[in-house]
C-alpha positions in Angstrom: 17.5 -26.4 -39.0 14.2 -24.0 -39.3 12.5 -26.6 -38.1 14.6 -27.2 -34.9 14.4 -23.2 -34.2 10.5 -23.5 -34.7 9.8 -26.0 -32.8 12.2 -24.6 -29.5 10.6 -21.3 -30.0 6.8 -22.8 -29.7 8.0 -24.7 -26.3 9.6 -21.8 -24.9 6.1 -20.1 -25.9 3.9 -23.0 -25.0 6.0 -23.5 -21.5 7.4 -20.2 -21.0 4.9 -19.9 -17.6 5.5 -23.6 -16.3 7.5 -23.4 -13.0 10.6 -25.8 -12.3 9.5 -29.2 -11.0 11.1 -28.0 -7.2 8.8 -25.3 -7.3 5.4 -27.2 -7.9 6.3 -29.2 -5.4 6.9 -26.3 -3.1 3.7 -25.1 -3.9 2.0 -28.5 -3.7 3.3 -29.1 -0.3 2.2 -25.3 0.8 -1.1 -25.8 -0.4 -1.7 -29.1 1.4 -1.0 -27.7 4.8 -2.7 -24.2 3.9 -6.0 -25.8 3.7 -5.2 -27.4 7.0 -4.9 -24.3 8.7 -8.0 -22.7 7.1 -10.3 -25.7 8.5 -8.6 -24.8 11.9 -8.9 -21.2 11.9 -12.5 -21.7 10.4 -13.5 -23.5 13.7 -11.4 -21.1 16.2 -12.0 -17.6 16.1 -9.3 -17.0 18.5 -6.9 -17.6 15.2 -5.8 -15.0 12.5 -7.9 -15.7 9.7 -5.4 -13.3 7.4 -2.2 -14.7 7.8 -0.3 -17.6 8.5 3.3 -19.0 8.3 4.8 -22.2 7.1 8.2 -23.6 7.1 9.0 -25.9 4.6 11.6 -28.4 5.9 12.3 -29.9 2.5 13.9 -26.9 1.7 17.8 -26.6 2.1 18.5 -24.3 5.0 20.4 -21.7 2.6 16.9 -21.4 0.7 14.0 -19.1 1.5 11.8 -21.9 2.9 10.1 -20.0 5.8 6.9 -18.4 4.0 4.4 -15.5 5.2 1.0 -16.0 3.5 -2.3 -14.5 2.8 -5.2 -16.4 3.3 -7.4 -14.3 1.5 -5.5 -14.1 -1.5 -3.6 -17.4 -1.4 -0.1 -16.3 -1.9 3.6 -15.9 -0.4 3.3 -12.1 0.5 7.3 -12.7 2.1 9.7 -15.2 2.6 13.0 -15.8 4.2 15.6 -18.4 5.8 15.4 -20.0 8.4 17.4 -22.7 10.7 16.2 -25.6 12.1 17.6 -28.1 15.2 21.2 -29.3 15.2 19.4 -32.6 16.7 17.8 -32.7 13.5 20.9 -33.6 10.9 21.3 -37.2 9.8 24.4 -36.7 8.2 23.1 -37.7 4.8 22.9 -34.3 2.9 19.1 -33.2 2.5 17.9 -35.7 4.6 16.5 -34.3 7.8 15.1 -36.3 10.8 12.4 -34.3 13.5 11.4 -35.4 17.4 9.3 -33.6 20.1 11.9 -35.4 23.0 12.8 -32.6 25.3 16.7 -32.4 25.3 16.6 -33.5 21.7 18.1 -30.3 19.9 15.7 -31.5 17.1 12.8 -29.3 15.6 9.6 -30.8 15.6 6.8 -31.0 13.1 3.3 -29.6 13.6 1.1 -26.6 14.1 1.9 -23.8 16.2 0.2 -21.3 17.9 2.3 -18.3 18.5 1.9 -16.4 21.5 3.6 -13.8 23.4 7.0 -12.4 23.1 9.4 -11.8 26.0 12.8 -10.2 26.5 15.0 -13.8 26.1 19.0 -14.5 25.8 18.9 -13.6 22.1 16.6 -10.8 22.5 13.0 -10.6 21.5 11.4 -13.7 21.0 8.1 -15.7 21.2 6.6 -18.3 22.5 5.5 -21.2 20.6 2.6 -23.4 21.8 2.5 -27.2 19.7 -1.1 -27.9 18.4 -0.4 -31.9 17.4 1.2 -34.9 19.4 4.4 -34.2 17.0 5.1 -30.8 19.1 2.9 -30.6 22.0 6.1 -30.6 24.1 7.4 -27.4 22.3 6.4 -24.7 25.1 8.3 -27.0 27.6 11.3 -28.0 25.4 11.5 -23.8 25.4 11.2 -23.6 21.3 10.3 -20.3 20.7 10.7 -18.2 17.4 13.6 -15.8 17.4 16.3 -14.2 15.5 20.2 -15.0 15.8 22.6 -12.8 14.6 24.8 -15.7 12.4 21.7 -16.4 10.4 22.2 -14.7 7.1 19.5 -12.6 5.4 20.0 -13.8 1.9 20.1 -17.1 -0.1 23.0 -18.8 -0.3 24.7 -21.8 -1.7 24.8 -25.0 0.9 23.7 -24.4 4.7 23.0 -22.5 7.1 23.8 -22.6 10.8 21.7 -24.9 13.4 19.0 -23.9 16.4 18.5 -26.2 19.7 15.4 -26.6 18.0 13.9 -23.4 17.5 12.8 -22.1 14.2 15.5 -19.0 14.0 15.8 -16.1 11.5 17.9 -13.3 10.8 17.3 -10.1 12.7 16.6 -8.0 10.1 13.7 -10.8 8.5 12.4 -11.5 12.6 11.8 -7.8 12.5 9.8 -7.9 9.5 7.6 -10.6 11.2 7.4 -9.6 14.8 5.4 -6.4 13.0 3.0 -9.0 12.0 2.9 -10.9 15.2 2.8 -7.7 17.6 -0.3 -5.9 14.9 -2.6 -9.1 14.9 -5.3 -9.4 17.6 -5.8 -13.4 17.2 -3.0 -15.6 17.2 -1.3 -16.6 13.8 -0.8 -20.5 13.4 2.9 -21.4 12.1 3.1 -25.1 10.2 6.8 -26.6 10.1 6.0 -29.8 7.6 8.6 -31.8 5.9 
């Protein structure tokens, strides 16, 4: 029995730092598309080289899965939910398909630039500009980023209510951004990547 106790006391030691396996994978997706951006922003001044976002759609909606991060640093300075296209359910839970079709309700994977905001039907919002041939449709499918009320602001269990294809947050988190967006000078580049 001291045995058994020693030995679950030197792995909780040993592994007491080691994240879950969903969480290294988090973090290995981030950092794939992270050094993506920084080769982009390294060649195009006209991008914020501080700051970037990135939606992970792997991530249940009800999860924080819509990261702010620091380039400099390399780290998730703030995250929160948010929805993604009612065009882009399957029907098989936690499977998720994506399209840059105009009329498609679906979200669409790719770089982003984001550009300016504008008084729209849900309030403040802006403009989102598709970088790849996954969502170089985006500015003329209207996908923009902005908040809707019936997104919550904290994890929960299951899902979360769809966009038309937008990447939507709650009010309260869109706020938190926008002060980012509205303070940068250069554009900041957004990544949606499943």
């Amino acid at each position: 029995m001291f045995f058994i106790l020693l030995a679950f006391i030197a792995y909780r030691f040993i592994y007491k730092d080691v994240k879950p396996d969903s969480d290294v994978a988090t973090n290995n997706r981030i950092n794939s598309h992270v050094n993506k951006i920084k080769k982009i922003i390294s060649n195009d001044p006209k991008y914020n080289k501080d700051v970037a976002f990135f939606i992970d759609m792997k991530i249940p909606s009800g999860k924080n899965r819509f990261f702010v991060y620091d380039l400099k640093t390399d780290k998730i300075i703030d995250k929160g939910l948010v929805a993604h296209g009612s065009g882009s359910e399957t029907g098989v839970k936690g499977k998720l398909q994506f399209s840059n079709v105009p009329n498609s309700l679906s979200t669409s994977l790719g770089k982003y630039s984001i550009g300016n905001h504008y008084k729209g039907k849900f309030g403040k919002a802006y403009k989102l500009y598709g970088l790849d041939s996954t969502n170089n449709n985006a500015f003329k499918r209207d996908i923009v980023f902005h908040y809707y009320y019936d997104v919550p602001y904290n994890e929960k269990d299951g899902y979360i209510c769809n966009s038309y294809g937008c990447p939507m947050v709650n009010k309260r988190y869109f706020e938190r951004i926008a002060k980012i967006i509205d303070a940068s000078e250069s554009n900041i580049l957004m990544c949606i990547y499943y």
